[in-house]
N, C-alpha and C positions, 0 to 999 in steps of 0.2 A: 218792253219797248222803251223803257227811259234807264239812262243811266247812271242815276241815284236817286235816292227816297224822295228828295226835295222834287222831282215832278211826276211823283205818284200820283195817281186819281183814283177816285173810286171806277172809277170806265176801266182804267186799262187795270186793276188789279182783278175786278171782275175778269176782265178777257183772257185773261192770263189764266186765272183758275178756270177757266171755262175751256181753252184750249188744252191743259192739262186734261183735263178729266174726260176729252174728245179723243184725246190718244189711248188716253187709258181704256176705253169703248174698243177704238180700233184694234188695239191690241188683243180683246174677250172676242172678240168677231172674228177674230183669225181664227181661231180655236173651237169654232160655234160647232163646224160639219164633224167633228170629234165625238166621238161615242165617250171613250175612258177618257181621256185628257183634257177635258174639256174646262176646266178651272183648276185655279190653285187655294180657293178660297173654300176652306171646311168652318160652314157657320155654326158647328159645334149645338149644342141641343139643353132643352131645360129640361126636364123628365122629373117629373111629379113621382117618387114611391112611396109602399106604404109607411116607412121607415122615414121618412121626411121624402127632400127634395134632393136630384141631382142635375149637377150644373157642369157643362162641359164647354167651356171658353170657343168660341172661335179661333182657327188655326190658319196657319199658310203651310204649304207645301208645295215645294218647289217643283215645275213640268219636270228636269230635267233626273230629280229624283223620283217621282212618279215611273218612269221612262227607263230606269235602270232598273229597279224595283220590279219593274214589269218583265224586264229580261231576265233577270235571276230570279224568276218564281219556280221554289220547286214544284207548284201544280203543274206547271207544265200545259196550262190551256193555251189554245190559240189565240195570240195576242191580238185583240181588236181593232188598233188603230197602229199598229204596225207588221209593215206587209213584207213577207222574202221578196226580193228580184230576183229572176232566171240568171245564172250567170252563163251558160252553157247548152249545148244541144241536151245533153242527158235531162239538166234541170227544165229544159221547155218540153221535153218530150213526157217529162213526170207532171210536166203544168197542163200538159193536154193531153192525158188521159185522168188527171184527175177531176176533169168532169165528168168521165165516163165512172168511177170508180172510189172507192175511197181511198186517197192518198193521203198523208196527213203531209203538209207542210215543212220544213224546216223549222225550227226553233231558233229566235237569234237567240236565244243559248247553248246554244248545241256545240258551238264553237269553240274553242279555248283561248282564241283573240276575239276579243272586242275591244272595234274603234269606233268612238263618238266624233263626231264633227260637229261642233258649237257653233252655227254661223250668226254671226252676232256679237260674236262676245262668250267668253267666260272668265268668272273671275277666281281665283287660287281659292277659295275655300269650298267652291263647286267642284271642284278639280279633288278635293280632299274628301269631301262627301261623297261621290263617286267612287276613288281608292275605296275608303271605309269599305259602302253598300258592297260592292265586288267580292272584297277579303271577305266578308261578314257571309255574305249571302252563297257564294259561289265562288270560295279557293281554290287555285288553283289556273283561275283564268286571267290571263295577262289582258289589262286594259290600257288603250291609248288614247289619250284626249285632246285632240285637234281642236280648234278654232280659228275665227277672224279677227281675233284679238285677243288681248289680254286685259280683262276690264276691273278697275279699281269702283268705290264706290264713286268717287266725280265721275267719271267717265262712264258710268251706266246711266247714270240722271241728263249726262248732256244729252246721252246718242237716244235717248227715252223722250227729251223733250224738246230736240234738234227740231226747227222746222222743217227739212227738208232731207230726217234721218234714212230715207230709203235708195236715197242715192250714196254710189261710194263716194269715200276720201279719195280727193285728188289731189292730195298734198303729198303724195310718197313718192 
């Protein structure tokens, strides 16, 4: 709210951390109705064995790699929190008898393109971590990485603690 140290207060630095950490909420609330995606935060474990103790730090893990991870599983299960769309008569017609019957689903990796659409934002080394997972996991399949941006790290912390980040840019 002020624009230099010299009319800091403790009121507005409070507020300030306080509205930070209200978007950070907003943001784990988006994600709440989520079965598998539902956080990126692995709080890692202390575990007592007979041999001493083992200690496994807290982690991050990125949604978007959670997300490709999950599409290049060679298990091959139904993925939880992401659903095929009917493109076509044949595909609505396999969606309605597979109530009647067991159909299995499509695989989003069944395909040999995959495009991601980043709406938000992504920045070049998500973009590289996706190539990677892709090569690594499932050669062979051409991936294209769309987004509504191209985000550096400034430009993720504004559009994160924009007050009024939900509306678009109307400066283009």
């Amino acid at each position: 709210g002020g624009d230099s140290s010299l009319n800091l207060t403790s009121q507005k630095a409070t507020d300030a951390v306080d509205s930070i950490f209200q978007s950070l909420r907003d943001i784990a609330r988006v994600r709440m109705h989520m079965k598998q995606f539902n956080s990126i935060h692995n709080p890692g474990s202390n575990t007592h064995q007979a041999s001493g103790s083992f200690f496994s730090p807290a982690s991050y893990k990125p949604l978007l790699k959670q997300v490709v991870e999950e599409i290049c599983n060679p298990d091959r299960l139904d993925p939880v929190d992401i659903e095929h769309m009917s493109s076509g008569l044949t595909d609505l017609l396999k969606t309605g008898f597979s109530m009647f019957m067991k159909v299995n689903r499509p695989h989003p990796g069944d395909h040999p393109l995959l495009i991601i659409f980043m709406l938000g934002g992504v920045s070049v080394s998500e973009v590289k971590m996706v190539k990677d997972l892709v090569a690594t996991r499932k050669p062979g399949t051409q991936v294209i990485v769309l987004s509504s941006a191209l985000l550096t790290p400034h430009s993720a912390v504004q559009l994160l603690f924009a007050p009024d980040r939900l509306q678009p840019d109307t400066d283009i």
